[in-house]
Structure formats: structure tokens, C-alpha cells
PyMOL CGO cylinders between C-alpha atoms (Angstrom):
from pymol import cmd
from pymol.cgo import CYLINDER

trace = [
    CYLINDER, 0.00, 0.00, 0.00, 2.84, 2.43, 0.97, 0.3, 1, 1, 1, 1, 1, 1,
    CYLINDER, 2.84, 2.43, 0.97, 4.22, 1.68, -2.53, 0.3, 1, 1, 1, 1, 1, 1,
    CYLINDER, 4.22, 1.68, -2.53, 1.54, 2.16, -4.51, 0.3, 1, 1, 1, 1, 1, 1,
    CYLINDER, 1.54, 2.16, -4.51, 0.95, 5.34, -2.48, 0.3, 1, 1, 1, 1, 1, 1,
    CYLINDER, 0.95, 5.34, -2.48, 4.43, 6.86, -3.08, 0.3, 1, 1, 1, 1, 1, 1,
    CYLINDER, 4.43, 6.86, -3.08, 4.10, 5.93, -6.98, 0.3, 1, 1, 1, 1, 1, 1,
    CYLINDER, 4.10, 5.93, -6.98, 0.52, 8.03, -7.15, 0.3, 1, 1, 1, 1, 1, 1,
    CYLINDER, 0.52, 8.03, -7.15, 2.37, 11.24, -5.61, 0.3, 1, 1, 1, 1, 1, 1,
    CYLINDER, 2.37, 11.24, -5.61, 5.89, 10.90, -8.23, 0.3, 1, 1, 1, 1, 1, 1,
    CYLINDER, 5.89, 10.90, -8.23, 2.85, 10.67, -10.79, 0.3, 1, 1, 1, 1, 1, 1,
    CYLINDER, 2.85, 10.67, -10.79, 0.70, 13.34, -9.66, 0.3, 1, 1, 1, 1, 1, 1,
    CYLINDER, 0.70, 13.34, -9.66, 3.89, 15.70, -9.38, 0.3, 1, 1, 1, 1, 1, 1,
    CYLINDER, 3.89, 15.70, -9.38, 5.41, 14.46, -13.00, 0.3, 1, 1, 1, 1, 1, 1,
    CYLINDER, 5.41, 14.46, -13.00, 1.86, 15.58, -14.29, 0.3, 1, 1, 1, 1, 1, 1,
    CYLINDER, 1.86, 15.58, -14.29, 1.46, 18.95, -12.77, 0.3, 1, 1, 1, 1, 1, 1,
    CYLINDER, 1.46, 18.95, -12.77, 1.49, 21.65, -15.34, 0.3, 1, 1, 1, 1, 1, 1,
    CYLINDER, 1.49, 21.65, -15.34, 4.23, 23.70, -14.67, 0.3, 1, 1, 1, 1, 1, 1,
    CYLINDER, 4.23, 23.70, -14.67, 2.98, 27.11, -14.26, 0.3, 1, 1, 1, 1, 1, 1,
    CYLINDER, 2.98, 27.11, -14.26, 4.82, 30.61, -15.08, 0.3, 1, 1, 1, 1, 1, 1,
    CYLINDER, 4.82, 30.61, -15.08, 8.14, 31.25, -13.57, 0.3, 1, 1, 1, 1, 1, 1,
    CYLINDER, 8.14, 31.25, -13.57, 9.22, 34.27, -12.19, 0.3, 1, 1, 1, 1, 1, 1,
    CYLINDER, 9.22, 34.27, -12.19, 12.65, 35.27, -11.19, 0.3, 1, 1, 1, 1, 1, 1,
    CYLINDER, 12.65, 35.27, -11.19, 15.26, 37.42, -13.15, 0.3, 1, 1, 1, 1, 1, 1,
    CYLINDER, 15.26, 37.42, -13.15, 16.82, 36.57, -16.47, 0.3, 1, 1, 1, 1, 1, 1,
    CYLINDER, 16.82, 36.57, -16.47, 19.04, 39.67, -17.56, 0.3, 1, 1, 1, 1, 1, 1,
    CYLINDER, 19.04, 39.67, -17.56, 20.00, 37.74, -20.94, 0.3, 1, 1, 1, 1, 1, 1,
    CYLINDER, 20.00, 37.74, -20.94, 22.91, 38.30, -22.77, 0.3, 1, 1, 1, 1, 1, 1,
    CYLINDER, 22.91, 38.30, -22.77, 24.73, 41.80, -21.85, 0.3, 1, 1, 1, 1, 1, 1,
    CYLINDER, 24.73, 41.80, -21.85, 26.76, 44.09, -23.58, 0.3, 1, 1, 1, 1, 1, 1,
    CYLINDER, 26.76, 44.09, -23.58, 30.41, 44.54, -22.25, 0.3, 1, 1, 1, 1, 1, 1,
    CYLINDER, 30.41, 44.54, -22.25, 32.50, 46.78, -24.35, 0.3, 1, 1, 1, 1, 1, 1,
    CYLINDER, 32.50, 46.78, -24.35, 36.15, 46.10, -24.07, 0.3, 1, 1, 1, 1, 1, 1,
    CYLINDER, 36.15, 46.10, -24.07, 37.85, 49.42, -22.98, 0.3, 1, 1, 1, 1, 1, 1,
    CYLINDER, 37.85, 49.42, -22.98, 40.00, 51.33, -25.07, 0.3, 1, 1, 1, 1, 1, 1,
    CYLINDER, 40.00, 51.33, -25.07, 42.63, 53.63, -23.52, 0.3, 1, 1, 1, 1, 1, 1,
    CYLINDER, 42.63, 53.63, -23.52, 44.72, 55.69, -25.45, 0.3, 1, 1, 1, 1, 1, 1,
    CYLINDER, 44.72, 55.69, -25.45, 48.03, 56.37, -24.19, 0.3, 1, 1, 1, 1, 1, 1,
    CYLINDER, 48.03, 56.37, -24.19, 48.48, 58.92, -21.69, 0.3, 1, 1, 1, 1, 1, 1,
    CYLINDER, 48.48, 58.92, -21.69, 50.19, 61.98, -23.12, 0.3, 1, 1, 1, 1, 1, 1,
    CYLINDER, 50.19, 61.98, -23.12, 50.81, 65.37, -21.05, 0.3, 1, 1, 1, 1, 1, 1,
    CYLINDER, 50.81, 65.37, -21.05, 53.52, 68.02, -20.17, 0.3, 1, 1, 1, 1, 1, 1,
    CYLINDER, 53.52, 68.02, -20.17, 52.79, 70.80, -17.25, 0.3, 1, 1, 1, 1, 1, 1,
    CYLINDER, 52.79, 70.80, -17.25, 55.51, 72.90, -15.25, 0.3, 1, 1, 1, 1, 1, 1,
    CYLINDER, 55.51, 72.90, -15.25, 55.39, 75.33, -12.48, 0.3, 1, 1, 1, 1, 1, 1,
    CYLINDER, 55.39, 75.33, -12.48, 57.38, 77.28, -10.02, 0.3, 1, 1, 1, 1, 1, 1,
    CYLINDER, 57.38, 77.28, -10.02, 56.66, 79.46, -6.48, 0.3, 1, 1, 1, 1, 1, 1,
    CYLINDER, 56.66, 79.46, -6.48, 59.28, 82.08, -5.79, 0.3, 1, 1, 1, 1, 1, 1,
    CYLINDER, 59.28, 82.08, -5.79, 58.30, 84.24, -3.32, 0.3, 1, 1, 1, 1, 1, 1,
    CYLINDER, 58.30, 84.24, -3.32, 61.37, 86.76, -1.45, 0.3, 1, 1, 1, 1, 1, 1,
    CYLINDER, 61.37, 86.76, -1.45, 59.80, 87.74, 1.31, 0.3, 1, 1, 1, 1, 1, 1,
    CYLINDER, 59.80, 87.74, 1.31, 58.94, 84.23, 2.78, 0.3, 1, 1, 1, 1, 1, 1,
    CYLINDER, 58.94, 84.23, 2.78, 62.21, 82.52, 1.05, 0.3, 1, 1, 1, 1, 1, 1,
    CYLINDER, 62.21, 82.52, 1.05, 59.47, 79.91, -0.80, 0.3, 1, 1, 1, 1, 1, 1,
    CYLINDER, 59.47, 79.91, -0.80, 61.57, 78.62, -3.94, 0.3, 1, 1, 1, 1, 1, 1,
    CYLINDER, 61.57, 78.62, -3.94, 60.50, 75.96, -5.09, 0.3, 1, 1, 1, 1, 1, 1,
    CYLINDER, 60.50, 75.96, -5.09, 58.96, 74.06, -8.84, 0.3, 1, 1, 1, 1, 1, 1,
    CYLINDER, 58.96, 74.06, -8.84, 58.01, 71.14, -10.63, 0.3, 1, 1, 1, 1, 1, 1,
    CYLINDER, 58.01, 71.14, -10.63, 58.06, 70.17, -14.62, 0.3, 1, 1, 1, 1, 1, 1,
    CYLINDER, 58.06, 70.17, -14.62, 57.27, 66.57, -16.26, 0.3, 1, 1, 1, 1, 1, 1,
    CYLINDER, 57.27, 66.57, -16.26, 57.14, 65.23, -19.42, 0.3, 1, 1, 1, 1, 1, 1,
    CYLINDER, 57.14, 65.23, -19.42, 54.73, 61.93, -20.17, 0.3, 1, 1, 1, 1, 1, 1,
    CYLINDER, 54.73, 61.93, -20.17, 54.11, 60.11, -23.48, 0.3, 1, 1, 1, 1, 1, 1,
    CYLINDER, 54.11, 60.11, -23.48, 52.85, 56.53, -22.85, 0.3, 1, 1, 1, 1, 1, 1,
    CYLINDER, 52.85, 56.53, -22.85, 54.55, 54.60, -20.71, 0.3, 1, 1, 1, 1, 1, 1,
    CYLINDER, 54.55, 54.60, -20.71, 57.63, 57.05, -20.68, 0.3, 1, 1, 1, 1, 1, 1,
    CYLINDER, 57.63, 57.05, -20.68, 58.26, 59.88, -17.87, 0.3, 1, 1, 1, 1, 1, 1,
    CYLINDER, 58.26, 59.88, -17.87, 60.60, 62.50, -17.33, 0.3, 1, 1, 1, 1, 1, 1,
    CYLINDER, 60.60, 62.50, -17.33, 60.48, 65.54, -14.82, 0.3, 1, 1, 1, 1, 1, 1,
    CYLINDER, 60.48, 65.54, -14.82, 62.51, 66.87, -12.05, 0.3, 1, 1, 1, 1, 1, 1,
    CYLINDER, 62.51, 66.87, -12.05, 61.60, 69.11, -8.96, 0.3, 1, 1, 1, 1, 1, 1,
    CYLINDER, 61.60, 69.11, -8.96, 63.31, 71.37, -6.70, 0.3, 1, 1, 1, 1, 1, 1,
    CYLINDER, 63.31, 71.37, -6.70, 63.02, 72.73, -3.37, 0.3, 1, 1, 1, 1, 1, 1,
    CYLINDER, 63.02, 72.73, -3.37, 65.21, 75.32, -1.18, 0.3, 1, 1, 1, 1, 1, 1,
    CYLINDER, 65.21, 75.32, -1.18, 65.80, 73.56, 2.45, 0.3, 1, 1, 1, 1, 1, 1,
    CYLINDER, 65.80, 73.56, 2.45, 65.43, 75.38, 5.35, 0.3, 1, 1, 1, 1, 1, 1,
    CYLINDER, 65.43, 75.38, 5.35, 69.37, 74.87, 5.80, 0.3, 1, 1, 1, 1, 1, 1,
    CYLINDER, 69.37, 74.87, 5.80, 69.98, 76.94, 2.48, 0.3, 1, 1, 1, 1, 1, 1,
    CYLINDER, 69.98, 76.94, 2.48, 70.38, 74.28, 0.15, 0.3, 1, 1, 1, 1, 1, 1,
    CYLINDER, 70.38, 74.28, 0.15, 69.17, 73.91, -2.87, 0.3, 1, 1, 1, 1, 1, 1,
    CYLINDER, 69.17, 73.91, -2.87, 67.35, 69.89, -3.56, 0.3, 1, 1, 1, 1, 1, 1,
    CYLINDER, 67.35, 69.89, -3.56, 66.69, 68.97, -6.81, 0.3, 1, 1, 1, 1, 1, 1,
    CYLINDER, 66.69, 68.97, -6.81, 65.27, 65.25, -7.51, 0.3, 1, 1, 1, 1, 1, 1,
    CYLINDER, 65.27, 65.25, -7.51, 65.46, 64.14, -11.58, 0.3, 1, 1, 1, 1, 1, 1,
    CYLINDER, 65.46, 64.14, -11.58, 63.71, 61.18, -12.09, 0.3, 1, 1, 1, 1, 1, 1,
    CYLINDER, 63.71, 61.18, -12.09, 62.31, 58.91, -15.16, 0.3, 1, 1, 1, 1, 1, 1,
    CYLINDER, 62.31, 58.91, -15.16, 59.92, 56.33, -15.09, 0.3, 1, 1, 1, 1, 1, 1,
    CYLINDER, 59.92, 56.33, -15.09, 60.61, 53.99, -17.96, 0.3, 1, 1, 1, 1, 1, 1,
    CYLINDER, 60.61, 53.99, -17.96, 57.07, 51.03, -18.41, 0.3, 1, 1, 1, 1, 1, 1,
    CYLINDER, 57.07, 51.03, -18.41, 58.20, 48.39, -15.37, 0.3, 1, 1, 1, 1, 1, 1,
    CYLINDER, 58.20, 48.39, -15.37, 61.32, 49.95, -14.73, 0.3, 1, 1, 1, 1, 1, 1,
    CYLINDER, 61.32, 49.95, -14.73, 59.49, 51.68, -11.69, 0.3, 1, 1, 1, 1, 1, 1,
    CYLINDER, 59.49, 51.68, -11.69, 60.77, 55.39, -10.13, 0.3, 1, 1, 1, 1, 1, 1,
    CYLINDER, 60.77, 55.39, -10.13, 64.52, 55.68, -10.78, 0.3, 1, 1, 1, 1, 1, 1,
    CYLINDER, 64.52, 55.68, -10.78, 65.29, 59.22, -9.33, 0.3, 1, 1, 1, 1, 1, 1,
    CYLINDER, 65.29, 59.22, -9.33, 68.98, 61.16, -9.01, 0.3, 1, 1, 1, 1, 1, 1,
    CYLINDER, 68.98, 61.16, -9.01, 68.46, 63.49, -5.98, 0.3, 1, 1, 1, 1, 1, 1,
    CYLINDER, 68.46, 63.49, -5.98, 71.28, 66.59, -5.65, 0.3, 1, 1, 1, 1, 1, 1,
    CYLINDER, 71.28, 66.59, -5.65, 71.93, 69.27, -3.79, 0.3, 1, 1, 1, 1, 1, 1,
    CYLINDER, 71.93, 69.27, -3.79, 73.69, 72.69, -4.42, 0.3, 1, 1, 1, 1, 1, 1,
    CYLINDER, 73.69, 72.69, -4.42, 75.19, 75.37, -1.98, 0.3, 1, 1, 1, 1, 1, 1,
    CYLINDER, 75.19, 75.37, -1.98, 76.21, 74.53, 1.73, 0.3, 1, 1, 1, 1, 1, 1,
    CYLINDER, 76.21, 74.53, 1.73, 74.04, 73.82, 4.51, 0.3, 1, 1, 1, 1, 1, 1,
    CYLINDER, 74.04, 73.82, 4.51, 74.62, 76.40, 7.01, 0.3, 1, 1, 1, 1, 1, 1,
    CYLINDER, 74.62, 76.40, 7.01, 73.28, 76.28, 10.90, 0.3, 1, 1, 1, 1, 1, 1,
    CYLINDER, 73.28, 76.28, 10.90, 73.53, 79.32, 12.04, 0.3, 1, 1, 1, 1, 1, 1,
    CYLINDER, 73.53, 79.32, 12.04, 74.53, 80.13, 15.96, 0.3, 1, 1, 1, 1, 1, 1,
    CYLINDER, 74.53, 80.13, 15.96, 71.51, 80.03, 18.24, 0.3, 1, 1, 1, 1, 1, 1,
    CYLINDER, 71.51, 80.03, 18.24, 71.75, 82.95, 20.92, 0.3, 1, 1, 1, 1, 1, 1,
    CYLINDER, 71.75, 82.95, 20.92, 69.09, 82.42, 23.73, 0.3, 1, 1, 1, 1, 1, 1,
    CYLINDER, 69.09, 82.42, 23.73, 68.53, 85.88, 23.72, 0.3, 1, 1, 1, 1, 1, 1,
    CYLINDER, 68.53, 85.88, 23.72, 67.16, 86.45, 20.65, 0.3, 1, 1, 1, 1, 1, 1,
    CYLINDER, 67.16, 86.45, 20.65, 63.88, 84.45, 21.29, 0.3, 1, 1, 1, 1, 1, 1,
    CYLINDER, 63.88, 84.45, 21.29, 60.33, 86.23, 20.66, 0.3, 1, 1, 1, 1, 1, 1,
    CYLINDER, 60.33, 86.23, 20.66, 58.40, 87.24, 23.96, 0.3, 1, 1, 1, 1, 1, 1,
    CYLINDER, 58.40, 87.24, 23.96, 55.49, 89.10, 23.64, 0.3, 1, 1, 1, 1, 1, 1,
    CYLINDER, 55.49, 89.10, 23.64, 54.05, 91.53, 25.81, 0.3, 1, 1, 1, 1, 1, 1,
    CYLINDER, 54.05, 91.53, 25.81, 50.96, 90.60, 27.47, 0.3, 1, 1, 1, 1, 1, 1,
    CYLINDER, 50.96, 90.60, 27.47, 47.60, 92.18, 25.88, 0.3, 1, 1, 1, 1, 1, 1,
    CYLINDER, 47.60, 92.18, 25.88, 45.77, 91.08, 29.09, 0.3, 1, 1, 1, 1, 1, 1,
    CYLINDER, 45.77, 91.08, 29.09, 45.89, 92.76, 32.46, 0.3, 1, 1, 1, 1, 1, 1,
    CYLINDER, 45.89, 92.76, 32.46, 43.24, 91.56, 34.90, 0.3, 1, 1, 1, 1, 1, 1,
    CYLINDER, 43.24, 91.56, 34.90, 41.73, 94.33, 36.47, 0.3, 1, 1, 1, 1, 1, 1,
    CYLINDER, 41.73, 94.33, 36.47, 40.64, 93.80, 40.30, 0.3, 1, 1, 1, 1, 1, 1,
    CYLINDER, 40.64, 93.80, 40.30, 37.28, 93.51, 41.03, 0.3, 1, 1, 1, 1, 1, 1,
    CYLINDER, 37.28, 93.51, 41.03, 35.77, 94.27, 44.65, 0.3, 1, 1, 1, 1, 1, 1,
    CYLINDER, 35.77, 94.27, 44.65, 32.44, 93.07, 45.19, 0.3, 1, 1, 1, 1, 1, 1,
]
cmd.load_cgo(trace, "trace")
């Protein structure tokens, strides 16, 4: 009985009409391979400014894979940095870093050191 019962219910189910299925189906999608064209560019600029002692620039060359440029700072010691460097597909950052002039430390005197007069005097106050 149990087997006869089983078979009527795989029978029943195999005979079901299958009804509408819902769900998403996004189909086939478009997927445009990317182009890039090679990047291509050349910008420089500098900051000199006396009264602050600011001096300093930047230039570089690109075409492709290929990069050139250099940059320069003045240190704080009076030197002059300047870093060349070339980036050449996998070669990675090769840079040459100089410096120009002396680095000079000048004597500190203890005396010399800021100290500003007080804006605020409390005034007493009697109650």
C-alpha cells in the first residue's frame, strides 16, 4: 500500500502543469572592451616668493609609458634639492636626488627668542 501510495504522488507531481516562472533573467549583456589611449601630457610650475624665502617648482614630461620631470626645493638649511627622475614602463621610479650650496646652521643665541608683551591685564574687582 505504501508503494503504490508513493508511486501516485511521483505521478501526480510528474503531471502537474508547470505554471509561469518568475525570477530574473538579464540575458545576454553588452560589455565593451575598454580602449585607452596612451596617456600623453607636459605641465611645469614654479613658487618664488622673497619675502617668505618659498623657492620651489616642478616640470614633467609623459608620453605613454615614458616619464621625465625633475623638482626642486630650497631647504630650510639653504640648500638647494633637486630630484630628476624617469619612469621607464616596469622599470618603476629611478630618481637622481642633488643638492647645491652649503648647509649652514647658524649660531643660536638664547637671547634672541620672541616674547610678547601681554595684551591682558586683569583688572581687580571688589564686590
Amino acid at each position: 500500500m505504501k508503494v503504490v501510495l508513493a508511486l501516485t504522488l511521483v505521478a501526480a507531481a510528474v503531471a502537474a502543469p508547470s505554471g509561469p516562472r518568475y525570477g530574473f533573467n538579464p540575458g545576454p549583456s553588452y560589455r565593451p572592451t575598454p580602449s585607452y589611449a596612451p596617456a600623453q601630457y607636459s605641465f611645469d610650475w614654479a613658487v618664488n616668493d622673497a619675502p617668505s624665502g618659498n623657492d620651489f617648482g616642478h616640470q614633467e614630461n609623459r608620453n605613454g609609458d615614458n616619464t621625465q620631470g625633475s623638482y626642486y626645493v630650497h631647504l630650510p638649511d639653504g640648500r638647494l634639492q633637486r630630484v630628476t627622475y624617469a619612469v621607464d614602463g616596469g622599470s618603476g621610479y629611478v630618481a637622481d636626488v642633488t643638492y647645491q650650496g652649503e648647509a649652514q646652521f647658524p649660531a643660536y643665541s638664547p637671547g634672541s627668542s620672541y616674547r610678547p608683551t601681554p595684551a591682558y591685564r586683569p583688572a581687580p574687582v571688589y564686590g
